[in-house]
C-alpha positions in Angstrom: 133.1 -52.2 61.9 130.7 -49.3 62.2 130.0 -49.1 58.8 129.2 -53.1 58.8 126.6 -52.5 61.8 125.3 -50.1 60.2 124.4 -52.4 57.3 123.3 -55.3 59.1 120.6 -52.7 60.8 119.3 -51.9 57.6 118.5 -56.0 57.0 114.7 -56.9 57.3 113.3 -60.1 58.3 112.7 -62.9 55.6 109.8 -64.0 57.4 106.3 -62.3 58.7 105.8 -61.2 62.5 104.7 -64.5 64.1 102.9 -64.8 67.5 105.1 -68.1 67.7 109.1 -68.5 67.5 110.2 -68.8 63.4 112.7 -72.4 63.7 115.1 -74.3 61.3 115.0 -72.2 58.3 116.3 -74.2 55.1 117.3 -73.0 51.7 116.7 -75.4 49.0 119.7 -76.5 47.3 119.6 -73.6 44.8 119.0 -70.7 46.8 115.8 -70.3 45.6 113.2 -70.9 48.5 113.7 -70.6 51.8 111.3 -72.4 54.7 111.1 -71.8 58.1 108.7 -73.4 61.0 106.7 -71.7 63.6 106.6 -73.0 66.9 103.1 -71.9 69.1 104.6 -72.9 72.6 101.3 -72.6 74.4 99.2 -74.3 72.2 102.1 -77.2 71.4 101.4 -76.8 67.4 104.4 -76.2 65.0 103.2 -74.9 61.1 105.6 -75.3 58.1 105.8 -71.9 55.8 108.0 -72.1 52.5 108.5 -69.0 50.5 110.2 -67.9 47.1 113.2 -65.7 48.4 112.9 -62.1 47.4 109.2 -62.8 46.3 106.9 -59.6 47.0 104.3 -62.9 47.6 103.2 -63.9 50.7 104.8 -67.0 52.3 102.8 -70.6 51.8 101.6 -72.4 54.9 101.8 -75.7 53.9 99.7 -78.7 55.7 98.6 -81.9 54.9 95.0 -82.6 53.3 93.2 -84.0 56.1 89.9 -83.9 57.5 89.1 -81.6 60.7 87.3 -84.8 62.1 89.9 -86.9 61.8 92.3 -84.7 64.2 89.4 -83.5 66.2 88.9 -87.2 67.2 92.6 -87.7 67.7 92.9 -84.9 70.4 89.3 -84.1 71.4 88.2 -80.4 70.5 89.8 -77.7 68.1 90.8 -79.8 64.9 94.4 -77.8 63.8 95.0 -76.4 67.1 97.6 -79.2 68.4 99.4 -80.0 64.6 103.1 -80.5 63.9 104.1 -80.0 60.6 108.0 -79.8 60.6 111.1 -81.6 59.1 110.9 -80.2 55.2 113.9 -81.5 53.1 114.3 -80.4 49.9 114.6 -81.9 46.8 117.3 -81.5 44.1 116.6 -78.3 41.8 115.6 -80.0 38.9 112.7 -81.7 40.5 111.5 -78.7 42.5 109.6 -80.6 45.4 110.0 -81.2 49.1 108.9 -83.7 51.7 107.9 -82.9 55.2 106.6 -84.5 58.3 103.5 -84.3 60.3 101.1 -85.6 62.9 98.4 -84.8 59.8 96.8 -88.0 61.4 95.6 -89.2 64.9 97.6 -91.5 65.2 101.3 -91.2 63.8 103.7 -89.0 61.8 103.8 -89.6 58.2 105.8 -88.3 55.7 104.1 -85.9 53.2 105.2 -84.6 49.9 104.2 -81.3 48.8 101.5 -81.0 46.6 100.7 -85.1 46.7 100.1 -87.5 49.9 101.5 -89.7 52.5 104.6 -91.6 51.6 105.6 -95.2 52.6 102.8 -94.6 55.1 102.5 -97.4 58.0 101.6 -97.4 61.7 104.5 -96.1 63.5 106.0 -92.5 63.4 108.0 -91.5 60.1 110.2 -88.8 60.1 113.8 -87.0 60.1 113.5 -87.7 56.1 116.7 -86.7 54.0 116.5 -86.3 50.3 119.3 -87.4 48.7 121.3 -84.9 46.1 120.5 -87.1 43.0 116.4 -87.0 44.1 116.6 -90.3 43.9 115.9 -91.6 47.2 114.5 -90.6 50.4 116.3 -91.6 54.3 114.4 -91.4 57.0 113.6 -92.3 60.8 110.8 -94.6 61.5 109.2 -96.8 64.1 107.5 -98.9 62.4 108.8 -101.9 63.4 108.9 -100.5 67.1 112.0 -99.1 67.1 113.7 -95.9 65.7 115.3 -97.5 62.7 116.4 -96.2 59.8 115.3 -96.8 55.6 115.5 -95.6 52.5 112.7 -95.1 50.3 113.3 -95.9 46.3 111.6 -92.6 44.7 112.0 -94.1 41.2 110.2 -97.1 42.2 106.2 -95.8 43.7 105.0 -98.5 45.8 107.8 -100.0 46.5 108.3 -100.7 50.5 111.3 -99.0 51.8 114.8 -100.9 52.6 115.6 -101.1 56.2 119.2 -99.5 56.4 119.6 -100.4 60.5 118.5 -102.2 63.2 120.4 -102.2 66.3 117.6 -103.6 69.1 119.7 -101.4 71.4 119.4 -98.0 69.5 117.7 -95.5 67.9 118.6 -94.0 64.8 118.9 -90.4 63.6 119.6 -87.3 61.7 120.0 -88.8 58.5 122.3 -87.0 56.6 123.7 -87.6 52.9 127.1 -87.4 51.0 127.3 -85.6 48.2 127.8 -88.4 45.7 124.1 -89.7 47.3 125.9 -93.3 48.0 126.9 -92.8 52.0 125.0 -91.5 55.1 126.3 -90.6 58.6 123.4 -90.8 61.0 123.2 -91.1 64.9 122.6 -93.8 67.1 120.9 -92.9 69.8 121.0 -95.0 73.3 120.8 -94.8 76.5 124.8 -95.1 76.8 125.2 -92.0 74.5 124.8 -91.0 71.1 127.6 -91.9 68.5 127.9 -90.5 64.9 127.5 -93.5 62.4 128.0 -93.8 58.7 127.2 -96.5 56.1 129.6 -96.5 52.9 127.2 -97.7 50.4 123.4 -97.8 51.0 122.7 -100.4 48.7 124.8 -102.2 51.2 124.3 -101.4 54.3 126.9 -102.1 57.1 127.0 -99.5 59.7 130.5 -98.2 60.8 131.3 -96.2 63.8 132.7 -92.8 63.1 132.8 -91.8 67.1 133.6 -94.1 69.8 133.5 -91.5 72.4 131.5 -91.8 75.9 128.5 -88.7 75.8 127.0 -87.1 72.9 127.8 -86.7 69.9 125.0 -86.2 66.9 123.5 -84.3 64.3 126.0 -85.3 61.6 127.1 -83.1 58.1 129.1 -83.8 55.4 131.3 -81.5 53.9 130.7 -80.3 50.1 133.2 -82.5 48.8 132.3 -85.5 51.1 135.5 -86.1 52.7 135.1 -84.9 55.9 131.7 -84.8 58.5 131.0 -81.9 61.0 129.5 -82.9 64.1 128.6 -81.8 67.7 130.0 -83.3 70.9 130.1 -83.3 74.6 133.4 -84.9 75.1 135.2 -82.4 76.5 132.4 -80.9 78.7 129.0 -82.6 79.7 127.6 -79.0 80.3 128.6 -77.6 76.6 128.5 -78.5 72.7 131.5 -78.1 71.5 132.0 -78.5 67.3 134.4 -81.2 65.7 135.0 -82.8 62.4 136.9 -85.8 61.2 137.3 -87.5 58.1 134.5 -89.9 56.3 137.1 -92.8 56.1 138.0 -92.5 60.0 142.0 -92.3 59.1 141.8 -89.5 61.9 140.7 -88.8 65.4 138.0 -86.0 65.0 139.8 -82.7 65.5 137.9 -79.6 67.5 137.0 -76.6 65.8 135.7 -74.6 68.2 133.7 -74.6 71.7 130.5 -74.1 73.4 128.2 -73.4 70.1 124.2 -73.6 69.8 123.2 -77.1 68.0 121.6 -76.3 64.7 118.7 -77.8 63.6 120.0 -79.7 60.6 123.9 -79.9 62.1 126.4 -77.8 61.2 126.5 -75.5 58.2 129.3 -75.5 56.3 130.2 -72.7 53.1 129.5 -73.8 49.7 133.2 -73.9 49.1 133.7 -76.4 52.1 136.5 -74.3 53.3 134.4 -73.4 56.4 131.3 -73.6 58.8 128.9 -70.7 60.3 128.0 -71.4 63.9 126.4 -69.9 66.4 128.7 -69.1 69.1 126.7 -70.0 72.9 127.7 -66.5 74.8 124.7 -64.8 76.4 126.8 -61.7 76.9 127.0 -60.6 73.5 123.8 -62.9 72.7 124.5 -65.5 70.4 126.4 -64.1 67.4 126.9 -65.8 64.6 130.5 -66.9 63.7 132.3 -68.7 61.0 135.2 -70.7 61.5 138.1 -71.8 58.8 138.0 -75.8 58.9 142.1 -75.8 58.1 142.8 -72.8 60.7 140.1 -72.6 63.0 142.2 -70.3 65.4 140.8 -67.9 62.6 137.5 -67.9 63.4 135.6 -64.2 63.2 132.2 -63.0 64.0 130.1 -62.1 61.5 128.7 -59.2 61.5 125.3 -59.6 60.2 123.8 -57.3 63.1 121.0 -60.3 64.7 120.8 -61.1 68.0 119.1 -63.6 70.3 120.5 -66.2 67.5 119.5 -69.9 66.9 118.8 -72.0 64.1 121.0 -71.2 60.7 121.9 -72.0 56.8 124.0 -71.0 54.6 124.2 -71.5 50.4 124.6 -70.2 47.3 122.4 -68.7 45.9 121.5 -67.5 42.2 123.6 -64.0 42.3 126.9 -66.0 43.4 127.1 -64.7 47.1 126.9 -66.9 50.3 123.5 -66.2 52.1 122.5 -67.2 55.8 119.0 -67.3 56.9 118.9 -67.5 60.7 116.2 -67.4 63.3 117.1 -64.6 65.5 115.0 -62.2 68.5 115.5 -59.6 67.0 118.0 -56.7 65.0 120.5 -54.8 67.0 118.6 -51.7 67.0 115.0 -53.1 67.5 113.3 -51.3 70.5 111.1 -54.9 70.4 112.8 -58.4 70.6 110.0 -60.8 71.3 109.5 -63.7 69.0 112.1 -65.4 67.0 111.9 -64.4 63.1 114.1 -66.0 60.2 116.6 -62.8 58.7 118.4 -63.9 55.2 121.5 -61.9 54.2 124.3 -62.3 52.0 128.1 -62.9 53.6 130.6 -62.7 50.9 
């Protein structure tokens, strides 16, 4: 165990010193980049960075081309001071892009992709988007319509309006998330009953099933590797704690507890590339956050991981080019740092 700490310590941050707190890293699918957001509390602005992992180059703000007017007139004053850019989703490795979110405009959210414009844009926020694994289309959360519904957006076909996929007057829907085989989401409705985890089988179909049927919370869906099975958070055993379940796509099976009181991630829960497992962040402030991973088949084997961050938060874990598992987390700080005061996003390899 010593000899583990003593590794971790030696682990330097994958991100620069920011005055603001580094959130939601993401790996793309390949390992290859890794992105992170800063969050400026004070001046209520989040910036989007992505950066080649292991690069000696510096990281890549990344911010839609819009005039200073324009968002000068929105919110009176500094132009960039007040801009979100957040939500990136990668593409699939072959096409080498992303899409992100942001209040680029004075009046709504778009969606953005890198290196090109405004997608599908319409009065009405855009955002949550989800790339799905064969880059063919794009899921996302808009209100254009009024309500938080969600649609699909046919890449191969420019111009073409997007495909409602919901639109339950009573609800808003979230977290888009894909299956692997790019044919089903799970999502979440949001009302003001509770959230439930939803899925739809085929998207060229759409007819929304309910996975959970529980009173409370549950949200922020993820599929497993092999698309059998969803990870989720709930609050049905406690309103004052997360607790993290998963059940299978089909609904042949209650959803079964893993484990309890865990930090939400920002993108749901992580699970191995193998699918034989998920890395959490376990919710302790006496040992102050550490980051666990728990067996999906025997979760009384859960283990910390010893990776030598504290302060934890937002995670990811993939494969990347060498073979190993990596996780990128935002953390405070190392367990030997004399200074923990803003989040930063630490990458190391697990197994």
């Amino acid at each position: 165990m010593l000899l583990a700490v003593a590794a971790a310590l030696a682990i330097e941050p994958a991100s620069p010193d920011f005055q603001g707190h580094c959130q939601s890293p993401r790996w793309s699918p390949d390992g290859r980049w890794l992105s992170w957001e800063v969050n400026y509390l004070e001046r209520q602005s989040v910036e989007l960075y992505v950066s080649v992992f292991g690069s000696s180059s510096p990281p890549r703000k990344v911010a839609p081309s819009v005039s200073t007017s324009t968002i000068a007139a929105g919110f009176g004053g500094d132009s960039t001071a007040r801009m979100v850019v957040h939500e990136l989703t990668f593409s699939p490795p072959a096409l080498n892009r992303f899409v992100y979110a942001s209040s680029g405009t004075a009046e709504d959210y778009d969606l953005y992709l890198d290196g090109a414009g405004a997608l599908a844009a319409a009065p009405g926020a855009d955002d949550g988007a989800a790339w799905s694994p064969d880059g063919k289309s794009l899921a996302f959360t808009s209100a254009r319509t009024g309500e938080g519904d969600l649609y699909l957006l046919n890449l191969a076909a420019p111009g073409t309006p997007p495909l409602k996929l919901s639109g339950d007057a009573n609800a808003a829907e979230l977290y888009a998330a894909w299956a692997p085989n790019s044919k089903s989401l799970a999502f979440v409705g949001h009302t003001r009953k509770g959230d439930s985890v939803w899925v739809i089988d085929d998207v060229s179909f759409p007819a929304p099933r309910a996975l959970t049927k529980w009173a409370g919370i549950q949200t922020r869906p993820s599929f497993s590797p092999d698309g059998a099975s969803i990870a989720f958070y709930a609050n049905h055993d406690a309103d004052e704690r997360f607790d993290l379940y998963v059940a299978p796509v089909d609904g042949s099976a209650e959803p079964r507890r893993l484990v309890n009181d865990v930090v939400l991630n920002a993108h749901g829960p992580s699970w191995t590339p193998d699918g034989k497992a998920i890395v959490y962040v376990r919710h302790d402030d006496d040992t102050l956050n550490p980051v666990w991973r728990v067996p999906v088949a025997e979760p009384e084997k859960a283990k910390q991981l010893p990776i030598g961050t504290v302060g934890n938060a937002d995670l990811d874990v993939v494969r990347r080019p060498d073979g190993k598992t990596w996780v990128a987390v935002a953390a405070q700080g190392r367990l030997g740092d004399a200074v923990r005061d803003f989040r930063r996003v630490y990458a190391m390899a697990v197994e």
